[in-house]
Phi, psi and omega in degrees: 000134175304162182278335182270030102292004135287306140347271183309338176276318187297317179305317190289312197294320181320312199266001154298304180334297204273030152269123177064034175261170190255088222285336180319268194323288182348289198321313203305313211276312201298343185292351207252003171278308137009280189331318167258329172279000195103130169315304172270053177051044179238087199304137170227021181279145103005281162331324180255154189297147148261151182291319170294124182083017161263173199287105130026292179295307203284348156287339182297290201314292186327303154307299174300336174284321171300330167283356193256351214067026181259315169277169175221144177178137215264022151257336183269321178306305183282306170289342157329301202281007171239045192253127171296180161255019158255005184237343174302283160338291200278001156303288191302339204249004169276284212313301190322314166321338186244153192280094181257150167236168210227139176245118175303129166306135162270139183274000000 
């Protein structure tokens, strides 16, 4: 089977997922995330992304790779795997919740 239809199909099953999750509980969840990602998923590790305004799907997809091994990261790899996939969701639908905006550089 091609692979960018084995992509869209994994995207699609992902983006069912993060339906009816629980932004309470995310939140609940996120402090232990915080450390490295920021209190509102706004990173001040370097190393680490920030979190925040990002796509639902692209944290879900993520989160899951680091649990699969397709990603690597020698923090993530390890907490990934003591992630339910109802507590990966309810991750994903706090941090997606939240709203950035953006200023264009002067030139």
């Amino acid at each position: 089977m091609n692979k960018h239809i084995l992509f869209g199909l994994a995207l699609s099953l992902v983006s069912v997922t993060s339906h009816g999750a629980d932004m309470a509980k995310g939140k609940e969840l996120s402090t232990q995330c915080s450390v490295c990602h920021g209190k509102n998923g706004i990173a001040k590790d370097p190393e680490s992304p920030n979190l925040a305004g990002l796509s639902a799907l692209y944290i879900e997809k993520t989160i899951v790779d680091y649990q699969k091994g397709m990603r690597q990261d020698r923090r993530m790899s390890i907490i990934a795997q003591s992630l339910s996939m109802e507590d990966i969701k309810n991750l994903a639908a706090w941090y997606s919740a939240f709203e950035l905006t953006v200023k264009e550089p002067s030139m």
